[in-house]
N, C-alpha and C positions, 0 to 999 in steps of 0.2 A: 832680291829679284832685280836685275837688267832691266833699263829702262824700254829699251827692247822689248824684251818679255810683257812688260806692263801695257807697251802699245798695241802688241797682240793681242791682247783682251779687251782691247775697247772695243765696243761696236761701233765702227765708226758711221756702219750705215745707218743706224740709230742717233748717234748720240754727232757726226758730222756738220750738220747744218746748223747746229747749236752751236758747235766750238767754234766754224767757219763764222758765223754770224757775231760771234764774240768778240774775235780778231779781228776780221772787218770794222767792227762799229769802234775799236779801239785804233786801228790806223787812220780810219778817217776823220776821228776826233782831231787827232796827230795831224792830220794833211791842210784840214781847212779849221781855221777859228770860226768859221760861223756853221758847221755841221750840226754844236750840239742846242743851237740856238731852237725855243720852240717852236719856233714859228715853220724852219724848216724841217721839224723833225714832223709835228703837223702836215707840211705837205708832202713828204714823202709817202707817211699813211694812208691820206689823201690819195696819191696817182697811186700806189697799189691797191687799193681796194677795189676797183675795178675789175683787174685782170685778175687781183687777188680773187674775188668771187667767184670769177669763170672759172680758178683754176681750183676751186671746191669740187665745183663738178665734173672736169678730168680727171679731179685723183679716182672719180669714182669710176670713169669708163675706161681708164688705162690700168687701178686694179681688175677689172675682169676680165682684162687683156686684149679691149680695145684702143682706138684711136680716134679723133676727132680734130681735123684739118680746117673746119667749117667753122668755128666759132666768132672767128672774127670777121668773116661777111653774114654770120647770123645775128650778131653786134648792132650791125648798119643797116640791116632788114628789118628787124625789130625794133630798132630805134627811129627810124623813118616812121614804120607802118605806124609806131604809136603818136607819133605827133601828127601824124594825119587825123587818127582817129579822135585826139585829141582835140584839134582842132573843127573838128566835124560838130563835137560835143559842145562847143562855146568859150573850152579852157576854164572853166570854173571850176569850185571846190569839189562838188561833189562829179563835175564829170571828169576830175584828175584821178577818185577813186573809179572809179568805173573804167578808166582807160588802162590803167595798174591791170585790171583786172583782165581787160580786153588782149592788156600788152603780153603777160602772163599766159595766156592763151596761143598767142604767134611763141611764144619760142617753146611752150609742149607742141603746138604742131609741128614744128621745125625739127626741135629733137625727136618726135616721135615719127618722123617722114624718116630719119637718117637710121634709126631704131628700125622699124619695119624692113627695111631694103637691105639693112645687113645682117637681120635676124631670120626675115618668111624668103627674101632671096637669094641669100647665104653667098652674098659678095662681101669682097675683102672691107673691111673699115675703113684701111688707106684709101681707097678706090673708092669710096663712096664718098666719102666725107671732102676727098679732093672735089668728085666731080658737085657734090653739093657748094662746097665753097667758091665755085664758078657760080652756079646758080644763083643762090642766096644774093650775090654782090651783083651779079648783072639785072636779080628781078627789081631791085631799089634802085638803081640805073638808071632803068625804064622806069619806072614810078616817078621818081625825082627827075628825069630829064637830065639826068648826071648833074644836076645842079645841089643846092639846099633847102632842105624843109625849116623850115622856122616855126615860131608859135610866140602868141603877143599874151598870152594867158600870165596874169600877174602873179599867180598862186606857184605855179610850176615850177621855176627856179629855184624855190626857198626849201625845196626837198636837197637836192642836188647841193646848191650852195650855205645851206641851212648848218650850223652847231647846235650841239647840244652838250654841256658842262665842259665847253671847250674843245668840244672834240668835233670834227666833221663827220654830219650825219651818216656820208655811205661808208666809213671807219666804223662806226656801231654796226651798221647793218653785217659788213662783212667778217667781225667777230660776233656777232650772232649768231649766223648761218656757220659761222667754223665751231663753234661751240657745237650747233643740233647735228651737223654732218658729224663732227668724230664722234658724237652720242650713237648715231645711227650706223657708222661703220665698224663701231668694237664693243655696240653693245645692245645690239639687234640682228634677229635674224635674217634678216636682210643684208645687213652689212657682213656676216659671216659665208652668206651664200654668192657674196658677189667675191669675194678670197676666193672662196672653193673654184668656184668658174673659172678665176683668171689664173688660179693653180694648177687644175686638170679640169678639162670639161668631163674627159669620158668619165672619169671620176667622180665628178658632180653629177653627171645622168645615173649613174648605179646608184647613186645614194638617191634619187628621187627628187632631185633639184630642177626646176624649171630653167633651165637653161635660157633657153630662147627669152621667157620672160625677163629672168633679171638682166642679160642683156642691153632687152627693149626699155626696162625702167632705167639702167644707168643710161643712157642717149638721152631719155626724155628727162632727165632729170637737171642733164648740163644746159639742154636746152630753156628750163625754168629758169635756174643760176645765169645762162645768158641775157635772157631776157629782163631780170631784175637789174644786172648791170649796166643793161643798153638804157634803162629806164633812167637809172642815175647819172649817167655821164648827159645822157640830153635832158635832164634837166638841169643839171651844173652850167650846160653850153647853150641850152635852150632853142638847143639847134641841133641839125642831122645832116653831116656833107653826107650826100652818097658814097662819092669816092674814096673817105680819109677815114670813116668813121669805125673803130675796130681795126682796123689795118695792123699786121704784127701782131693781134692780141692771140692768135693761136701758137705762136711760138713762146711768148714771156707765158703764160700759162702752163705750156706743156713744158716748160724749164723750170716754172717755180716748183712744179710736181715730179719733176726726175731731181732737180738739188734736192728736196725736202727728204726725197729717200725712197720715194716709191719705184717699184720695181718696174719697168718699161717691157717687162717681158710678163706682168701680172702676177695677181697671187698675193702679193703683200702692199699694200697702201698707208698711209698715215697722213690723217688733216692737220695734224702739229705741222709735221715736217714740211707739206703745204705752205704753211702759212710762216714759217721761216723762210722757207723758199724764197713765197713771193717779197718778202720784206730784203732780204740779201739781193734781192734783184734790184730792189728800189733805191736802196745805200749804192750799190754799183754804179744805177742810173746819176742817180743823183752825183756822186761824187766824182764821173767822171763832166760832168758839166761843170762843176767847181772849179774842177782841176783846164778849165777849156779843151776837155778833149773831141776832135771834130766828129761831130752826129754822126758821121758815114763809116768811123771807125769802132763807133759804141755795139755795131750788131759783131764786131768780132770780137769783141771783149767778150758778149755775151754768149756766141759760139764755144770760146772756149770755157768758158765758167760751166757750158752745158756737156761737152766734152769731159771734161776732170770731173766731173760730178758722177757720169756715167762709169769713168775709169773706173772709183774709187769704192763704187758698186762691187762692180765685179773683181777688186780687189780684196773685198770684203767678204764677198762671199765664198 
């Protein structure tokens, strides 16, 4: 059999982010002697697990064939609102769980404000999720005086900047949560009915699918995944710019979840390929600062890495 032949049969939309991410981690070995050092490979894990989080719960609203533009000023909403409430509380042990709880709560409102308005008003996602990401980022504006919320609470930080067996804490958290998300998208009814929606709706209504619902649960869901994110980065920062805070985090999201292989036009999803995604993002990141490549030219690196990725989709398919 022609080698040819052999590359026909690969599923590259399957099995692509794997081999991309094999290649990659072997040129950059190659580029920099300090890439495979652990200290860096730690921080790499480190800044994606953030975005990496948020972009758990994209793969869930772009499988059933929506979109969500809002994430990264619901990042800076959430992350504000919680250190206020935080600080409201005295920043002690027990009112850091309580503000977890409270914080958890602003981004199901959040996600289920953007839920409602494109599910009971049957406006475009793009269109909403835009006009929300105006919102979201100008109501913490106004709260914060476009300035930063801070917080002197001693306990707070050691989430954020905390290890555990070597590993930084929000590294755990965001293979946790990728462990229970692929649990729940390939091997729940849930995660079968959010396929069918972003496959065929009309489809999905004949079969007796609640349409409108799972919709409304994937929004509210990324909305949770945001909000545990915004939780982690201000406690690592112990602070909340209004302005900075989440910025970009709706594009490296929706990138790590179009490289990992999910379809942008709905239907098929996978939290593997997620979570490759986002790590091939962060070797990109990463190793274009090794290499001193200037910050203003890393979002075109990134353009096109999100570009071939898409190609190769529809090459595949």
């Amino acid at each position: 059999m022609s080698l040819k032949k052999q590359l026909k049969k690969i599923d590259f939309n399957k099995y692509g982010p794997l081999f991309a991410l094999v290649v990659l981690f072997v040129i950059s070995s190659i580029a920099s002697p300090y890439f495979l050092k652990p200290r860096n490979l730690t921080n790499i894990m480190r800044q994606i697990s953030y975005t990496g989080i948020i972009a758990l719960g994209m793969t869930f609203v772009i499988t059933s064939g929506g979109i969500d533009l809002s994430v990264g000023s619901m990042t800076g909403l959430v992350g504000g609102l919680t250190l206020i409430t935080l600080n409201n509380f005295g920043g002690g042990f027990f009112a850091i769980i309580f503000t977890v709880i409270i914080g958890l709560g602003y981004g199901f409102l959040a996600g289920a404000f953007n839920g409602l308005v494109i599910t009971r008003g049957k406006v475009a996602p793009f269109i909403v999720t835009l006009g929300t990401m105006s919102i979201f980022r100008s109501l913490i504006l106004f709260t914060a005086d476009a300035g930063e919320i801070t917080t002197q609470s001693m306990f707070f930080n050691k989430i954020g900047q905390g290890y555990f067996l070597g590993i930084p804490i929000p590294v755990w958290i965001f293979i946790g949560l990728a462990v229970i998300f692929h649990i729940i998208l390939n091997h729940t009814s849930f995660g079968r009915y959010i396929s069918a929606v972003g496959s065929n709706e009309r489809v999905a209504k004949y079969a007796a699918i609640k349409v409108k619902n799972i919709r409304f649960w994937a929004y509210t869901i990324n909305g949770l995944v945001v909000a545990i994110s915004s939780f982690l980065l201000a406690s690592r920062l112990n602070a909340v710019s209004s302005s900075n805070m989440g910025s970009g985090f709706e594009l490296d999201a929706i990138a790590a979840v179009i490289i990992g292989g999910t379809s942008m036009s709905g239907g098929k999803g996978t939290i593997v390929g997620t979570v490759l995604g986002a790590i091939i993002l962060g070797i990109v990141s990463n190793m274009l600062n090794m290499l001193g490549v200037s910050p203003y030219l890393q979002g075109t690196v990134k353009g096109l890495v999100i570009i071939s990725a898409v190609l190769i989709q529809r090459g595949s398919s």
